[in-house]
C-alpha positions in Angstrom: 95.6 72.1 148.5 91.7 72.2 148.7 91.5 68.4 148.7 93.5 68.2 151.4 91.8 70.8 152.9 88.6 68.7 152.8 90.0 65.6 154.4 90.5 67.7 157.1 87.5 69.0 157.5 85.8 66.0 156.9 88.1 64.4 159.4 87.2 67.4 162.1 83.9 67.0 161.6 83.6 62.8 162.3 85.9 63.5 165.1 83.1 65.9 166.6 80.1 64.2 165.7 81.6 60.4 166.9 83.3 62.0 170.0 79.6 63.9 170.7 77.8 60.6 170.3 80.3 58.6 172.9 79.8 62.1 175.4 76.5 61.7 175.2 76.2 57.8 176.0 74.4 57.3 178.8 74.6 54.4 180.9 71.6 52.5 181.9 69.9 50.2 184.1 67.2 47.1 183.3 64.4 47.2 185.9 62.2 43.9 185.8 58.7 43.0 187.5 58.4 39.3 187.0 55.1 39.4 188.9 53.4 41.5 186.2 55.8 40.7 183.5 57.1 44.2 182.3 60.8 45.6 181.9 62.2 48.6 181.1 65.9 50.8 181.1 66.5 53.7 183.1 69.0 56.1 183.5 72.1 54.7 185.7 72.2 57.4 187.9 68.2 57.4 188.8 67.7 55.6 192.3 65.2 53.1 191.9 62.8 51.6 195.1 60.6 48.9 194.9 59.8 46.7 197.7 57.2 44.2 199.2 56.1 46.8 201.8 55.1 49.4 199.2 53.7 46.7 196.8 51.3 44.9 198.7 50.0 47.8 201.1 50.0 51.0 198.0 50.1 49.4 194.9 53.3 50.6 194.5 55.1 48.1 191.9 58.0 50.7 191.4 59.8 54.3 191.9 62.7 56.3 190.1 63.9 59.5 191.1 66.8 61.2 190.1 67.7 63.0 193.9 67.6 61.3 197.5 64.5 61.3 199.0 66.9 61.6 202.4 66.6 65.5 200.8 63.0 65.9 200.2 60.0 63.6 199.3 58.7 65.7 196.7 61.0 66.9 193.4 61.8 70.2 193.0 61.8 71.1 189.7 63.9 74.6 190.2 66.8 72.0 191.1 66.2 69.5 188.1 64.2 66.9 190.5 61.9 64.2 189.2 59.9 61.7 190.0 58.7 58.5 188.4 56.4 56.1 189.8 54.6 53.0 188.5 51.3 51.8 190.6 49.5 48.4 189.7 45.7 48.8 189.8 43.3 46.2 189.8 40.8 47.2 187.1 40.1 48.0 183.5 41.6 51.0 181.4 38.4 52.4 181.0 37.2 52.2 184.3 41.0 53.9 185.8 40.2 56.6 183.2 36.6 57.1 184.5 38.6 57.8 188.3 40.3 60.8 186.7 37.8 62.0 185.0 35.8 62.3 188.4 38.4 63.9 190.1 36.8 66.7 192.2 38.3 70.0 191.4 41.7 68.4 192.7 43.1 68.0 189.0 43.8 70.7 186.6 40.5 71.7 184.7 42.4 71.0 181.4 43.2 67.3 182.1 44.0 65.6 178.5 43.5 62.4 178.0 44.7 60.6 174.8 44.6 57.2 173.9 47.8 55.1 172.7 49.3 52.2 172.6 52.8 51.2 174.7 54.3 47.9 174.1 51.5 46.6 171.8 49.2 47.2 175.0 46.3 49.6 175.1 47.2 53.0 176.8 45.8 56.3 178.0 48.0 58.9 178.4 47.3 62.0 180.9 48.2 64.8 181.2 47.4 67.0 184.7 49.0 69.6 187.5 48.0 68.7 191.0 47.8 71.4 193.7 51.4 72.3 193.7 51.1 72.9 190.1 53.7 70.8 188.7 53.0 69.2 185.6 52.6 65.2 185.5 52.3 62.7 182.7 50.9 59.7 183.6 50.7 56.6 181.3 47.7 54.1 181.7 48.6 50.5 180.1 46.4 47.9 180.3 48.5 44.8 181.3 45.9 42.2 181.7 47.3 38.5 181.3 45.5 35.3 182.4 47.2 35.5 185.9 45.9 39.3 186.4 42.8 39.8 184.0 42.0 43.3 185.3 45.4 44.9 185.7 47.0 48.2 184.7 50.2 49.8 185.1 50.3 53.5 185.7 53.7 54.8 185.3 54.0 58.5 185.7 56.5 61.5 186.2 56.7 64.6 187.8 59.4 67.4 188.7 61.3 69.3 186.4 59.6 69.1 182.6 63.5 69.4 181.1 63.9 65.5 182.4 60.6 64.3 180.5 62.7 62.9 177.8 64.0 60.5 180.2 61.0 59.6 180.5 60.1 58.9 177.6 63.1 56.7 176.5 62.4 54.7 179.7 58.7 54.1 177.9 60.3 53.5 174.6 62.5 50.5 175.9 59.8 49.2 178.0 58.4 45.4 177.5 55.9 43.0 178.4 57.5 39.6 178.9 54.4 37.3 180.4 51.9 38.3 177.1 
C-alpha cells in the first residue's frame, strides 16, 4: 500500500512541476539590428518600434513596451507598464559614463554605476530615478566594430520594477553577430 502510495505521489508531483513549467512558457520574439550587429528575444506580447525616422534623427535603434503608447507615452508602473529602449551613441564607454556622471541635479544623487560585461562586450550598468521618480536601469555596452569604432548601445528600462526580470532575460539572450 505505501509503495503504491508513492507512485502516486511521485506521479502528482511530476504532473505539477511539468504542467507548471509548460504554464509558464513564454513565447518569444527575435529582434535583430543588422546595422550594428546585435540580436536579442523578447517577450511575444511586448510591442516593439524601430524605424528609420527615430534612428537616424534620435539615435533611437529600438523600443519595447509592454502597453500601447495610443494610451500613454510614459509607463505607469501602478498598471504594470514598462518601457525598454536601446539608443546608439557615437562615443566611447568611458566617455558616455563621464555624461551621467555630469548630470546636473537631474539624476538621482545616488546614481550607481557598475561595471560588467554583456555578450563578451565591456558594459556599465546604471542605475538612476529621473524626476518622476521611477527607477531605470540602463545598460552601457561598448559595441565598437571596424564599421562603427566608437559605438555604444544603451539599452534601458523603466516602469513597473516587477517586469525587470524581463529585462533581464532579454539581456541574457542578447548577441553580437558582426564581432
Amino acid at each position: 500500500m505505501r509503495a503504491h502510495s508513492k507512485v502516486i505521489l511521485t506521479t502528482v508531483v511530476l504532473l505539477i512541476v511539468v504542467g507548471g513549467m509548460y504554464f509558464y512558457t513564454q513565447e518569444s520574439h527575435v529582434f535583430v539590428d543588422r546595422e550594428y550587429g546585435f540580436k536579442f528575444t523578447y517577450p511575444a506580447n511586448w510591442l516593439i518600434t524601430s524605424d528609420a525616422y527615430n534612428r537616424a534623427s534620435h539615435g533611437v535603434a529600438f523600443q519595447l513596451s509592454n502597453f500601447r503608447h495610443a494610451d500613454s507615452v510614459l509607463p505607469d508602473p501602478k498598471k504594470g507598464q514598462n518601457i525598454v529602449y536601446g539608443n546608439i551613441y557615437y562615443t566611447t564607454l568611458s566617455e558616455r559614463l563621464d555624461n551621467y556622471n555630469n548630470c546636473h541635479g537631474d539624476c538621482d544623487p545616488n546614481l550607481s554605476a557598475t561595471s560588467t560585461t554583456i555578450a563578451g562586450h565591456d558594459a556599465v550598468v546604471l542605475l538612476y530615478k529621473l524626476e518622476l521618480e521611477t527607477p531605470i536601469t540602463s545598460y552601457y555596452i561598448s559595441i565598437a566594430s571596424s564599421k562603427f569604432p566608437m559605438a555604444v548601445l544603451a539599452i534601458g528600462i523603466t516602469g513597473d520594477p516587477r517586469n525587470f526580470h524581463q529585462f533581464q532575460e532579454m539581456l541574457d539572450s542578447l548577441q553580437m553577430t558582426n564581432n
